[in-house]
SEMIDREN-68247 format. One record per atom (N, C-alpha, C, O): residue number from 1; atom name; x negated, y, z negated. Coordinates in steps of 0.001 Angstrom, whole numbers, plus 500000, padded with zeros to 6 digits. Example, Ala and Ser with C-alpha at 12.3 -4.5 7.8 and 13.67 -1.06 7.14 Angstrom:
// residues 2
ATOM   resi   name     east    north       up
ATOM      1      N   486810   494310   492200
ATOM      1     CA   487700   495500   492200
ATOM      1      C   486800   496700   492200
ATOM      1      O   485764   496681   491535
ATOM      2      N   487150   497750   492920
ATOM      2     CA   486330   498940   492860
ATOM      2      C   487100   500030   492130
ATOM      2      O   486591   501138   491961
This chain:
// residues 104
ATOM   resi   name     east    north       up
ATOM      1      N   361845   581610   434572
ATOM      1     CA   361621   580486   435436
ATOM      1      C   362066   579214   434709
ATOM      1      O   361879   579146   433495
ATOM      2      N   362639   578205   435365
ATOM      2     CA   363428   576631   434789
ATOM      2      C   362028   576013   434888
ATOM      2      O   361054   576205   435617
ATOM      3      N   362236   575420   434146
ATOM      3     CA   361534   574095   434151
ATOM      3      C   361795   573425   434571
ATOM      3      O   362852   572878   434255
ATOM      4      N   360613   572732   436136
ATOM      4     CA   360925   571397   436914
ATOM      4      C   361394   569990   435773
ATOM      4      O   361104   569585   434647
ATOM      5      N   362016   569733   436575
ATOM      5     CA   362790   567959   435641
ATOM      5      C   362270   566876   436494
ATOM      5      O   361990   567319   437608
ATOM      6      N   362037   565602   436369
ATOM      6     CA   361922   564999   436967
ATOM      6      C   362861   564189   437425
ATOM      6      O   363724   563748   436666
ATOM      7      N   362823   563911   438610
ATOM      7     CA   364283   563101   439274
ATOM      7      C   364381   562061   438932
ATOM      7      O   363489   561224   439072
ATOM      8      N   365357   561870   438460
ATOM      8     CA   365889   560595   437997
ATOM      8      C   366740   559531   439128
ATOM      8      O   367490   559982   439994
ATOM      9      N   366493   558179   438955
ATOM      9     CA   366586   557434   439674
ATOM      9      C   367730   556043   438793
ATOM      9      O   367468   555240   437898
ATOM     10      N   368896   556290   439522
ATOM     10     CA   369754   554941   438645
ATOM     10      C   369162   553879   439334
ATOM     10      O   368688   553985   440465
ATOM     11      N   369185   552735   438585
ATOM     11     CA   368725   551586   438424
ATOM     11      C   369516   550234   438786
ATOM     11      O   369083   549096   438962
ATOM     12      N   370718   550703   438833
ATOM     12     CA   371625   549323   438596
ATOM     12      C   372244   548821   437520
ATOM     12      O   373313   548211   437499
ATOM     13      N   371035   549292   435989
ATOM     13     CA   371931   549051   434932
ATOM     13      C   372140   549789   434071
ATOM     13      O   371243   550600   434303
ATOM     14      N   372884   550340   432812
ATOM     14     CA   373573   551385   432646
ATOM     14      C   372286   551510   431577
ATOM     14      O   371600   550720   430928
ATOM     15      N   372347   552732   431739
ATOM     15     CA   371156   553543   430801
ATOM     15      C   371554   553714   429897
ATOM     15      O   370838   554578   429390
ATOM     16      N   373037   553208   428602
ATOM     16     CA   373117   553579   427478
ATOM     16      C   372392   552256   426713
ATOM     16      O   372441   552125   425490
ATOM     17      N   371651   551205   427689
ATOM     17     CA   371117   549866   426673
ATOM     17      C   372169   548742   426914
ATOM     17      O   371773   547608   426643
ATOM     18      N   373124   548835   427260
ATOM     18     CA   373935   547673   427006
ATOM     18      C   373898   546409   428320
ATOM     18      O   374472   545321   428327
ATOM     19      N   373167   546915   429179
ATOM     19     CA   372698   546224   430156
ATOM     19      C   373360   545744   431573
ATOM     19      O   372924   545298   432635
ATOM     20      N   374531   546041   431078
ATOM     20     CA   375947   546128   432234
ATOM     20      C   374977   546742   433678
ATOM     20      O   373919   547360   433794
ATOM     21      N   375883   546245   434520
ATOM     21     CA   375411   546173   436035
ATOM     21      C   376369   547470   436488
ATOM     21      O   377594   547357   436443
ATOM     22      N   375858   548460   436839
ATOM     22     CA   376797   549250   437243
ATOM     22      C   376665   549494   438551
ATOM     22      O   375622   548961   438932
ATOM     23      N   377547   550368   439944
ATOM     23     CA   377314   550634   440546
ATOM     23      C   376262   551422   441528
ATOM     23      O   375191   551860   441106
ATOM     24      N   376732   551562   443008
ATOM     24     CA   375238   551978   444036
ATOM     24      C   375514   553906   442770
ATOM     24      O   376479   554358   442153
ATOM     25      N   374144   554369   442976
ATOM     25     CA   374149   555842   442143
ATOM     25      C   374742   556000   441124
ATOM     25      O   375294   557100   441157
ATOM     26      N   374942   555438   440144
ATOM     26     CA   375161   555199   438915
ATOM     26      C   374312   554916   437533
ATOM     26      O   373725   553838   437436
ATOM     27      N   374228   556089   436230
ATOM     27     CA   373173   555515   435860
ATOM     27      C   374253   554825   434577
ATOM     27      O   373807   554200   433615
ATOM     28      N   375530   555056   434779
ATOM     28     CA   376190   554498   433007
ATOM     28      C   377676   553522   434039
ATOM     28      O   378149   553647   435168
ATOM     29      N   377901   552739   433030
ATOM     29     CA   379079   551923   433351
ATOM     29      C   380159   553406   432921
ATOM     29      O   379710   554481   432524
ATOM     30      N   381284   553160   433084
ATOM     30     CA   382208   554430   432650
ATOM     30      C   382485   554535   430897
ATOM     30      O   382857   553672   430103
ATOM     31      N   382200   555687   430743
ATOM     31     CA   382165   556272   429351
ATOM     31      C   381261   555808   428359
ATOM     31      O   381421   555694   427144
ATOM     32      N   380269   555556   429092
ATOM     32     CA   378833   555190   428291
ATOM     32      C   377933   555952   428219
ATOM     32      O   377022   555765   427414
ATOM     33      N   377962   556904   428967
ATOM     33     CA   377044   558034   428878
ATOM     33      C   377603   558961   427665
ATOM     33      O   376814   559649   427017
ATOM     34      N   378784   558953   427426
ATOM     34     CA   379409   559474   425507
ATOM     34      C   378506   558469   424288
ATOM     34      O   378156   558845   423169
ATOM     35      N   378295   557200   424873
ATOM     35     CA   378200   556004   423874
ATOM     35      C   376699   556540   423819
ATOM     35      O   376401   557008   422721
ATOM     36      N   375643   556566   424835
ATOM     36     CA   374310   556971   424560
ATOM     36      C   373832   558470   423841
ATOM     36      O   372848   558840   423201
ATOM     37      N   375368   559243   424421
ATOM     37     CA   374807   560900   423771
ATOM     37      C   375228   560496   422320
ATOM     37      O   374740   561278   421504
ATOM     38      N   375844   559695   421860
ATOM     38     CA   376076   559904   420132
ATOM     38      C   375284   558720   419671
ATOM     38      O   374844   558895   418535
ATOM     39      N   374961   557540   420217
ATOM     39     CA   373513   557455   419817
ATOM     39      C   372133   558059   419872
ATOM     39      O   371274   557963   418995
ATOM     40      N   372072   558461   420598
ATOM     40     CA   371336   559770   420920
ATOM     40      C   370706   560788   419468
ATOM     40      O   369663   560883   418821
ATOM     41      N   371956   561359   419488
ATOM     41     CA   372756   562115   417859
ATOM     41      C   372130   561548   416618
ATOM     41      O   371238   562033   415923
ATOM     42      N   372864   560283   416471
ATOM     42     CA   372795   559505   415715
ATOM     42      C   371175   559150   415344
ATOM     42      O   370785   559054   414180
ATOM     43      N   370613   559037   416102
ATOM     43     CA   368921   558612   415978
ATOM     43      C   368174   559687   415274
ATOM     43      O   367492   559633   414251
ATOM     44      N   368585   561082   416387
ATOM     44     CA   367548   562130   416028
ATOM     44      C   367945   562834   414953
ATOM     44      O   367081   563315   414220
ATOM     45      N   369307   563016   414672
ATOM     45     CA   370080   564132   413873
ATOM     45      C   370807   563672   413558
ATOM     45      O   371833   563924   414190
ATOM     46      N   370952   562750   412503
ATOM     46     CA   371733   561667   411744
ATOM     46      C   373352   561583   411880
ATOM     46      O   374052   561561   410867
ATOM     47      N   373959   561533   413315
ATOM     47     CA   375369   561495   413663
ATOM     47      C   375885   562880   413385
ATOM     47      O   377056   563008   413028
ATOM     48      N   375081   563955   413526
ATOM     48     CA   375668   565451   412781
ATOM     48      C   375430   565945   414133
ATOM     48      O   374423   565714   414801
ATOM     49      N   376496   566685   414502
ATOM     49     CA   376859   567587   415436
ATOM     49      C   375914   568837   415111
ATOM     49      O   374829   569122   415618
ATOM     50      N   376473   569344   414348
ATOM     50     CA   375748   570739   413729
ATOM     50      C   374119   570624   413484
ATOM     50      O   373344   571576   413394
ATOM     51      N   373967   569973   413444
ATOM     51     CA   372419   569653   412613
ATOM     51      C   371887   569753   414382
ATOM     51      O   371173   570721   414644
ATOM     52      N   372165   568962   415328
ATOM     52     CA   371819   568800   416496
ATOM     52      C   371712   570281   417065
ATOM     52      O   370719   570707   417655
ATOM     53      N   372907   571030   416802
ATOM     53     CA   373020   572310   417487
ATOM     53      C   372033   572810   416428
ATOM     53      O   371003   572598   417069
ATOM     54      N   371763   573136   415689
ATOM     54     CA   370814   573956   414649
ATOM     54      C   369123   573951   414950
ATOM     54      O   368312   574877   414928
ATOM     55      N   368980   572669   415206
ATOM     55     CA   367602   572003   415814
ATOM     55      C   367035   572729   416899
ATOM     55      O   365857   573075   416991
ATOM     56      N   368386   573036   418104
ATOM     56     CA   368157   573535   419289
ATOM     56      C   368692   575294   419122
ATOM     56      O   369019   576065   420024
ATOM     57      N   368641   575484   417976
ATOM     57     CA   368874   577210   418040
ATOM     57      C   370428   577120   417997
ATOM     57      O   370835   577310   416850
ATOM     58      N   371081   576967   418592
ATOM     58     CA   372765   577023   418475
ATOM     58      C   373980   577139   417106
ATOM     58      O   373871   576718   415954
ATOM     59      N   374493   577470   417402
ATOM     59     CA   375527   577725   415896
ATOM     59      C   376030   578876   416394
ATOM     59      O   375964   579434   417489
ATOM     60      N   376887   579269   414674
ATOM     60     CA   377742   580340   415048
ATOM     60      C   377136   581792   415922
ATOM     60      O   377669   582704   416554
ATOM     61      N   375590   581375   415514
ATOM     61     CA   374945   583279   415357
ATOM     61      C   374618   582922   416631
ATOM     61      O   374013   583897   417076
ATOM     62      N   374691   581824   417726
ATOM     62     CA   374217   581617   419099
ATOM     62      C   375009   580751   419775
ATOM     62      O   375001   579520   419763
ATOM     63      N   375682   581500   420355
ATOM     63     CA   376921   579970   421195
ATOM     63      C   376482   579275   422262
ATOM     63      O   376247   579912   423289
ATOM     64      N   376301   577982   422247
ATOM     64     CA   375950   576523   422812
ATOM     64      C   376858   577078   424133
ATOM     64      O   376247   577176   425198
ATOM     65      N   378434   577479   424100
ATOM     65     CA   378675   576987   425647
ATOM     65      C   378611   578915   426270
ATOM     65      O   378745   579254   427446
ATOM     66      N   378438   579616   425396
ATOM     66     CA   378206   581054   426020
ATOM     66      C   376849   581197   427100
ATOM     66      O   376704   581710   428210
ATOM     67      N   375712   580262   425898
ATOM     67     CA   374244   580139   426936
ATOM     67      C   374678   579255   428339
ATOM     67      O   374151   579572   429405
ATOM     68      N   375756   578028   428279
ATOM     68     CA   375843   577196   429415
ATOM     68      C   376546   578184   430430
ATOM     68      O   376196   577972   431591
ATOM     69      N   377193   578918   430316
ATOM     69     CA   377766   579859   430988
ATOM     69      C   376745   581135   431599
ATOM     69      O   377075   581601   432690
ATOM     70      N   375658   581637   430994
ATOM     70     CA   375212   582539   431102
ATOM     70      C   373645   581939   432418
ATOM     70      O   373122   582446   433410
ATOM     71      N   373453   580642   431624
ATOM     71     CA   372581   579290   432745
ATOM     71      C   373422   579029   433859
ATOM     71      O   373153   577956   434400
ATOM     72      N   374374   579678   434384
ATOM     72     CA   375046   579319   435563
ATOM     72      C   375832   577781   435444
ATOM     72      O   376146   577326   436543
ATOM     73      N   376220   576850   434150
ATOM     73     CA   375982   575280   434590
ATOM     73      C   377458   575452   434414
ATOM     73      O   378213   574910   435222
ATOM     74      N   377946   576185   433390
ATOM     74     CA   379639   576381   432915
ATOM     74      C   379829   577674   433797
ATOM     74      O   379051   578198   434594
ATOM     75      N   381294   578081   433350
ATOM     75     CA   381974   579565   433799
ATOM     75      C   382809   579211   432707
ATOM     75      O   383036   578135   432155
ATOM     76      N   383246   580467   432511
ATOM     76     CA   384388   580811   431456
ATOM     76      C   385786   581147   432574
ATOM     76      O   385631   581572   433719
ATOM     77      N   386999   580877   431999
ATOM     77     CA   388278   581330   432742
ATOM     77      C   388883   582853   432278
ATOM     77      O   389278   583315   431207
ATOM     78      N   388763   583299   433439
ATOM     78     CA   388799   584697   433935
ATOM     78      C   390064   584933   434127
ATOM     78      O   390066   585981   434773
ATOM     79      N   391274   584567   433945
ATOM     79     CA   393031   584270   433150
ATOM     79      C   392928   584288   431600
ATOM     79      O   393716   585019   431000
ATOM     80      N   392196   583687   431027
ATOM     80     CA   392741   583957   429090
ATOM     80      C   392621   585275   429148
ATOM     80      O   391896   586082   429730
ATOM     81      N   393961   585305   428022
ATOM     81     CA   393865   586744   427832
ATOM     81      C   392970   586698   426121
ATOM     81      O   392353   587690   425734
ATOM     82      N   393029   585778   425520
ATOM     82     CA   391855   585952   424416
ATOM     82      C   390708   585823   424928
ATOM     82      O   390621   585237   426007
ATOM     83      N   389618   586303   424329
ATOM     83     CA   388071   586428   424577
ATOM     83      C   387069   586000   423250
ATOM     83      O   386965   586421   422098
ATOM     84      N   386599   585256   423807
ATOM     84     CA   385947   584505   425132
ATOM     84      C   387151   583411   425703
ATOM     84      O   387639   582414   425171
ATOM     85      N   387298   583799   426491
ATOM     85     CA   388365   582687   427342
ATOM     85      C   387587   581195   427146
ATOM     85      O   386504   580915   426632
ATOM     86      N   388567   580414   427749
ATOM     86     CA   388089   578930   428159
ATOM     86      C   386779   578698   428501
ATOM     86      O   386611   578859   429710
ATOM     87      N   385650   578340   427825
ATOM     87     CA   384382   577973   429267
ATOM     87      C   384273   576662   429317
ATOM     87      O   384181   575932   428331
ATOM     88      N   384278   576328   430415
ATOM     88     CA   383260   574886   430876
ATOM     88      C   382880   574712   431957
ATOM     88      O   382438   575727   432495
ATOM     89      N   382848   573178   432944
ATOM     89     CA   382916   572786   434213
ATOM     89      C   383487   573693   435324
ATOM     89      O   384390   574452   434972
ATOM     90      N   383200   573716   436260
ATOM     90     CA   384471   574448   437185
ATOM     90      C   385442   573373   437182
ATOM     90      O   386629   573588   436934
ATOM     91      N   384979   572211   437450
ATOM     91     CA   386677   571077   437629
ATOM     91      C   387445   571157   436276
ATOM     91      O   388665   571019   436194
ATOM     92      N   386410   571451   434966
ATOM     92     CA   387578   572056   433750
ATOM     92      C   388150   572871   433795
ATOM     92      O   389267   572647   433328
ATOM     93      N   388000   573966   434182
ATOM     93     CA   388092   575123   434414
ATOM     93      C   389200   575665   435434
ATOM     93      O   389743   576764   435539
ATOM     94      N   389355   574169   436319
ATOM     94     CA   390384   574242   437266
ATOM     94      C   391490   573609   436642
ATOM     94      O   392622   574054   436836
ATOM     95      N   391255   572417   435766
ATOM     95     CA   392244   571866   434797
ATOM     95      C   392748   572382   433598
ATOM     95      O   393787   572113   432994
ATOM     96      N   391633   573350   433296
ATOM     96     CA   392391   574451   432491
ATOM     96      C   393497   575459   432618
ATOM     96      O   394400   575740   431830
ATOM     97      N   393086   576122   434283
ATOM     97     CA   394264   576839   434852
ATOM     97      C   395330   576224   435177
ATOM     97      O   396193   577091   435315
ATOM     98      N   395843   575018   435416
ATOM     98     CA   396739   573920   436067
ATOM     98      C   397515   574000   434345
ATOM     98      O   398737   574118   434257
ATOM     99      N   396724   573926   433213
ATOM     99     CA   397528   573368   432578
ATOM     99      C   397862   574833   431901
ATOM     99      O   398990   574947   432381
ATOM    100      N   397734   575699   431342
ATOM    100     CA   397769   576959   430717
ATOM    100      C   397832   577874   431313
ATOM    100      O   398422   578740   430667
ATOM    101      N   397300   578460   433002
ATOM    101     CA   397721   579392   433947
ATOM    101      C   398802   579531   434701
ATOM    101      O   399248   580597   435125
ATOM    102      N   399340   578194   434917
ATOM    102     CA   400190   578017   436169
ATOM    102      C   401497   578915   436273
ATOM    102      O   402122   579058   435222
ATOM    103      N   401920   579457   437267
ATOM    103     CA   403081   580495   437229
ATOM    103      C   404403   579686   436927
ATOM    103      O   404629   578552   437349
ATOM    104      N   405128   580339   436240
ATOM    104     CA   406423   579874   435762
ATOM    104      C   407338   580193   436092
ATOM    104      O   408367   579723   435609
């Protein structure tokens, strides 16, 4: 069973702190929601990638985007012929095939 989240509600101004006015359903001005996840990082797990994934179980012996895939949130591309193929987004996933699938 998931755990209920609570709904989040944009505000008007961008939730990375910088106070910018952003648009109607919007919670970040554009590419500020990168600027808050590596402050984010930076606060809890001293700008270390790895240290972040380690905290939350992840690393080599547990793959971060195998679980996002297996949580339904990613898919992997079902065209690589190496394995584990591509995973991410479906709109990555569609930009993945466009750029590396496409018939020739």
């Amino acid at each position: 069973m998931t755990e209920k989240k609570p709904r989040l509600i944009p505000t008007g101004t961008c939730w990375c702190g910088c106070e910018k006015e952003v648009g109607l359903g919007k919670f970040f001005a554009p590419g500020h929601d990168k600027v808050a996840e590596a402050a984010l990082v930076a606060v809890k797990y001293g700008s270390s990638v790895p240290e972040f994934l380690h905290t939350h179980g992840y690393g080599p012996h547990h793959s971060v985007s195998r679980a996002a895939v297996d949580a339904g949130v990613w898919e992997e591309c079902d065209e690589c012929s190496s394995k584990p193929g591509y995973r991410g987004t479906r709109e990555s996933i569609k930009n993945h095939k466009r750029k590396y699938h496409q018939e020739q």
